[in-house]
Structure formats: C-alpha cells, structure tokens
C-alpha positions as CSV (number, residue, x, y, z in Angstrom):
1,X,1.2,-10.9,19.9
2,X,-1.9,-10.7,18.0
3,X,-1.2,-11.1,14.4
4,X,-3.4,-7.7,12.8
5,X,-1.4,-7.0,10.3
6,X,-2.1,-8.1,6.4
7,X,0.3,-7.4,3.7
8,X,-1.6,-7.1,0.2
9,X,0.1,-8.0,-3.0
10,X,-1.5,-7.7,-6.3
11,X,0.2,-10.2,-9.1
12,X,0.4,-10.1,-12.5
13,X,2.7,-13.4,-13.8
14,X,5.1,-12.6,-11.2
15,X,6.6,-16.5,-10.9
16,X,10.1,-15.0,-11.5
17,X,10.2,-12.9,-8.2
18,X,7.1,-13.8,-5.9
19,X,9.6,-16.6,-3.8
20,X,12.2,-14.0,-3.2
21,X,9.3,-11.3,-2.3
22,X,8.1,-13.4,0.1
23,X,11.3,-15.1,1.7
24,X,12.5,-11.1,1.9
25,X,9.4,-10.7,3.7
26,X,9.3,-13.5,6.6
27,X,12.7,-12.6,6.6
28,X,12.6,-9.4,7.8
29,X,8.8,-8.3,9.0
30,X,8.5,-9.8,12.5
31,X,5.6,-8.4,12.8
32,X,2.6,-11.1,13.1
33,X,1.3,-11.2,10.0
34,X,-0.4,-13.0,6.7
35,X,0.3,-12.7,3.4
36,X,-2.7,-12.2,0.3
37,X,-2.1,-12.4,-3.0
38,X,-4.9,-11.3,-5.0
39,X,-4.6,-12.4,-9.2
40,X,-6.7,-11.5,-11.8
41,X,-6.8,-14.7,-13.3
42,X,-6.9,-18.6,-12.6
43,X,-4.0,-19.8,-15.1
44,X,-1.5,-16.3,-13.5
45,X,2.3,-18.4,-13.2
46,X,2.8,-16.2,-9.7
47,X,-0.1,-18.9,-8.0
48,X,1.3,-22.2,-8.6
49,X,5.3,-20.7,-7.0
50,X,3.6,-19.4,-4.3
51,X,1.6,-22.6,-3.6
52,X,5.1,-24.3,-3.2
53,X,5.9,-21.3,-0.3
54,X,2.4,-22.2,1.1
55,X,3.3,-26.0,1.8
56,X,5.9,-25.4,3.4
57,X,4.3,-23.4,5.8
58,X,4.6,-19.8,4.8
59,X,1.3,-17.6,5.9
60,X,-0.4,-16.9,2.4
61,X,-4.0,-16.5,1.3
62,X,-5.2,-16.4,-2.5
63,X,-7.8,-13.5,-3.3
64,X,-9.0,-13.2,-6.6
65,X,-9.4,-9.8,-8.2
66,X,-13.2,-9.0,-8.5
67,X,-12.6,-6.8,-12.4
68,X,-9.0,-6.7,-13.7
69,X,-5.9,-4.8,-13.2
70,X,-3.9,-3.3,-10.3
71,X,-6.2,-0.7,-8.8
72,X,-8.7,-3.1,-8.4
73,X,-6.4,-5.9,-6.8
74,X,-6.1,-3.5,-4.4
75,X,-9.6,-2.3,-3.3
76,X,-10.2,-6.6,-3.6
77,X,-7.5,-6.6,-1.0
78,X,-8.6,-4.1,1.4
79,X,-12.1,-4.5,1.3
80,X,-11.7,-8.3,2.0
81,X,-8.5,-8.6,4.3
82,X,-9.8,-8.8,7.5
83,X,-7.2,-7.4,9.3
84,X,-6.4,-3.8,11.5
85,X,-3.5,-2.9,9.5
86,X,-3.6,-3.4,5.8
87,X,0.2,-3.0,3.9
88,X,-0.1,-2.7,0.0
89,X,3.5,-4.0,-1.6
90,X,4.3,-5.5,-5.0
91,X,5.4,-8.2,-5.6
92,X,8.7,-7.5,-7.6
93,X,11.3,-7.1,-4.3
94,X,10.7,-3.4,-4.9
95,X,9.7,-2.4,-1.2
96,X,12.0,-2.4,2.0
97,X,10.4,-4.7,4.3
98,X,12.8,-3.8,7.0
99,X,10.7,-0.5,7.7
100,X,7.4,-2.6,8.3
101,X,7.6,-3.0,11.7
102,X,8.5,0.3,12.3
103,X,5.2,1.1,10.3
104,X,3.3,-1.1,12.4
105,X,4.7,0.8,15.5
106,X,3.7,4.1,14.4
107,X,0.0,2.5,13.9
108,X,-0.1,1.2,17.3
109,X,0.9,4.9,18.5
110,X,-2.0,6.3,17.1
111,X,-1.5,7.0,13.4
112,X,-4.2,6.1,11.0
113,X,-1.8,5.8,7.7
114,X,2.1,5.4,7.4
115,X,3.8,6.0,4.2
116,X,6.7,4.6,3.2
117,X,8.8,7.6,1.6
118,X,11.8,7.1,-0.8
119,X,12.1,11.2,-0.5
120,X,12.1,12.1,3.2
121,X,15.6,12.0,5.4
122,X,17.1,8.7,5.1
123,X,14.7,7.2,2.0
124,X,16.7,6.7,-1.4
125,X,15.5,5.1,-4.6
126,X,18.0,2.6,-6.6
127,X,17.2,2.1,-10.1
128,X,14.0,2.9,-12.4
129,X,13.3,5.6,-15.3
130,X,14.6,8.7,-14.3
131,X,11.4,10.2,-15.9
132,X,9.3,8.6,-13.1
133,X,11.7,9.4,-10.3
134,X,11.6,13.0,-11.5
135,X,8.0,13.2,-11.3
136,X,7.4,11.1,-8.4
137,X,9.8,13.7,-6.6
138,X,8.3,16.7,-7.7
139,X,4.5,15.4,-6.6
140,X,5.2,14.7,-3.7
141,X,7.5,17.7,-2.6
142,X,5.3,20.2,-4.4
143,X,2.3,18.7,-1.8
144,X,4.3,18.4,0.6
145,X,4.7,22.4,1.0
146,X,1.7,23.7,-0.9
147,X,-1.2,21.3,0.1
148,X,0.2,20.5,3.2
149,X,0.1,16.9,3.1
150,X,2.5,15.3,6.1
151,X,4.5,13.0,3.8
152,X,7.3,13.8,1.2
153,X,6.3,10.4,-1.1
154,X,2.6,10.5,-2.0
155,X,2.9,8.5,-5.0
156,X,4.6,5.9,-3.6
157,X,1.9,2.9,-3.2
158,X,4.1,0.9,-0.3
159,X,1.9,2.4,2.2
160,X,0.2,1.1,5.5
161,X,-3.4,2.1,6.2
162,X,-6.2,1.2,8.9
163,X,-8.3,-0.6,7.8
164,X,-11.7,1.7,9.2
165,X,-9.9,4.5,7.6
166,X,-9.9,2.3,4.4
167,X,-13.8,1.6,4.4
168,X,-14.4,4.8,5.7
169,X,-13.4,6.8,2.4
170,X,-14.9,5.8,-1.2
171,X,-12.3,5.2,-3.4
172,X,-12.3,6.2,-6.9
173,X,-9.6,5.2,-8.8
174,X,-10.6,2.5,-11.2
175,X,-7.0,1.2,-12.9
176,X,-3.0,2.0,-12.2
177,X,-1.5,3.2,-9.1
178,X,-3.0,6.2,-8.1
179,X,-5.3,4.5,-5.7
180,X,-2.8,5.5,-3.0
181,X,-2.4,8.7,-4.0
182,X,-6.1,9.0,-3.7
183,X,-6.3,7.5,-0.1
184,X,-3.6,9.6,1.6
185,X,-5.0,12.7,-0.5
186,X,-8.6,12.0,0.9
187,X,-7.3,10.8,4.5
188,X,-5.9,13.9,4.9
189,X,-8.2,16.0,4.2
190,X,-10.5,14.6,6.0
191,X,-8.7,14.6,9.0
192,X,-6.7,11.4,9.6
193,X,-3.2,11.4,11.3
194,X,-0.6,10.4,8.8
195,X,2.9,9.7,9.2
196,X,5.9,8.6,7.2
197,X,9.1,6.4,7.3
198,X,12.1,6.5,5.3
199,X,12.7,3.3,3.2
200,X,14.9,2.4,0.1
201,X,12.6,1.6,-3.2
202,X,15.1,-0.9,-5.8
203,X,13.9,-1.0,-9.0
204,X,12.9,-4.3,-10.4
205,X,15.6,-6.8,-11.4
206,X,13.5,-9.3,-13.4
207,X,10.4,-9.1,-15.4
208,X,9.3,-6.0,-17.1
209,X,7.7,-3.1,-15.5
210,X,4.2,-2.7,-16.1
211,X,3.7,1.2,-14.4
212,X,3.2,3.0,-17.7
213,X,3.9,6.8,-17.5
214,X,1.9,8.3,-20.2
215,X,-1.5,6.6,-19.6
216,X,-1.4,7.1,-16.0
217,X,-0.3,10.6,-15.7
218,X,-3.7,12.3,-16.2
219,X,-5.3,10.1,-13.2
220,X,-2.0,11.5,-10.8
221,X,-2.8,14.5,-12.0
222,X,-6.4,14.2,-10.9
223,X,-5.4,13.8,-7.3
224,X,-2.2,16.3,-7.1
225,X,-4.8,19.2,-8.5
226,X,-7.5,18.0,-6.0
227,X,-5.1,18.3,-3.2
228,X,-4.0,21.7,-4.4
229,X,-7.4,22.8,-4.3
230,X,-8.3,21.4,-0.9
231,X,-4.9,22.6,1.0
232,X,-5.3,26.4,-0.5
233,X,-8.7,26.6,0.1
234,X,-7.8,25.8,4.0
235,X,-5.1,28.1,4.1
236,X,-7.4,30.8,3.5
C-alpha cells in the first residue's frame, strides 16, 4: 500500500512524552505512514529522544519551524510534508490514534477533511480544565446548528486534511491553535466535503499544558463569528 499519509507533530521540549507518542502511534496507525516533527529550535530536548526512536528504525523526519510557536509548526508542516493526507497531532499522548485509519478511510471515500470529534456519538474527553472543555463544547455545537458546519468538534486540532485542500486556502492564523478552526471554517465554506469520527481526547499526564485560554480566546472568536456570518448569510 502506498504510504500517503503524514502525521504532523509540532514540539515544544516534549522529551518526557514524545517516545510514548510515537510507540502509541506505530502501535496503533497501520496506516502507511511517516512521522515529522517540526521544533522551533536546535537545542528542543524532544529531538535528541526522538533521534533514539529514529535508530531503531521508527519512520521520522525533523522539520524545523520557519518563525516560532505552534501555529506556525503547523503551516511548516503542511506546506512541506509532501504527502496526500496530512494528520496534525501533539505530541503529549493526547490524540486517539486508533481512529486514524478510520480517518484515512473516509479520505480515500472521497472526503477532503476528517475531524476527529471528542463531542459527536461515541467521542469523550478524559481530563483537562473544565473551562476549556466548556468552551470547546459550546463552539463547536453552536456551529454545528447555526453555521452549519458538518462536525460537532471544530476546535479540536487532531484533524486530517488533503493536502490540495491545504494549499488551496490561505491560512491566517499566525500563533495558538486556531489554525484548525480556521481551515475547517474556510473548507467549508468554500465547498469541501468534511466529515467526522468519534475519538477519546486524555488530557496530558506529564509536562505542563501550554494552550492558554485567555490569550487565545479572541483569535477563536475570530473564526466562530466568521462562520456565523457566512452560514446565516447562506441560509438566506
């Protein structure tokens, strides 16, 4: 089987969980696949535990970050994996890599986009501010029924996109992790098929969190009012 399928992680000193993320990963995406790890910076302590992993055989790439900080790990990664499918997933054992392949089926079936939805039939979420949760929720229900937008989970960034859909749309989120947001907001709209899967998202067991609530809001809020906008405007 062709292997077209890249799984993006951006890092951030992430030595205490990369090995797990990526054992969890060969473990349970059978999918063909490689693995790129895209760092802001030379001396990160994620690079050198990975390297070990990379010895022994496991499929990994090092990309490094073209600015700084998460939102632009991410356009580094999927403007320079050159791969059909592009998955974006942290690097903190957060995701649930058993609903990749299903992902990748939907994308051979036609779909441009698959979401991986903690709110849908069958998704949970174990662990993390109940703050966050609350929001997440509400964003992605509220846009759900009122913008129209085929996924419960917007917000969530464990996502699987095309990659022509990718280049096709100009992303402009510059820093935090409403760059997926922003991409299934625009896809939509502009006519993309988008489907979800339900999938279990564990809050992080070691290291601290670096999503930060407060300073982020106002760029979610960006998206969430954009989509409003666009899905009442077609209603009518």
């Amino acid at each position: 089987m062709k292997e077209n399928l890249g799984i993006i992680i951006p890092v951030y000193n992430e030595a205490d969980n990369i090995k797990a993320t990526l054992v969890a990963i060969e473990e349970k995406v059978k999918s063909p696949h490689k693995i790129y790890i895209v760092y802001d910076f030379d001396e990160d302590n994620t690079l050198p535990a990975a390297r070990e992993l990379l010895k022994n055989g496991m499929p990994i790439e090092f990309l490094k970050n073209h600015s700084r900080g998460v939102a632009n790990a991410i356009k580094t990664g999927l403007r320079e994996v050159p791969k059909e499918y592009l998955l974006v997933s942290m690097a903190d054992l957060s995701d649930d890599y058993s609903a990749v392949d299903r992902m990748c089926k939907l994308m051979s079936e036609g779909y441009d986009l698959v979401c991986g939805s903690r709110y849908m039939k069958g998704g949970k979420q174990i662990g993390g501010p109940v703050l966050k949760k609350f929001l997440s929720w509400a964003t992605g229900i509220s846009l759900k029924y009122m913008a129209g937008l085929p996924t419960h989970d917007v917000t969530n960034s464990f996502k699987l996109y095309r990659k022509s859909v990718v280049d096709s749309i100009n992303i402009e989120s510059e820093s935090g992790f409403e760059i997926g947001m922003e991409i299934v907001v625009k896809s939509h709209f502009a006519g993309f098929k988008i489907a979800e899967v339900p999938c279990t998202w564990t809050g992080r067991q070691q290291g601290k969190s670096r999503f930060r609530i407060f300073k982020w809001a106002p760029k979610y809020l960006r998206w969430y009012f954009y989509a409003l906008k666009k899905g009442i405007s077609n209603a009518f």
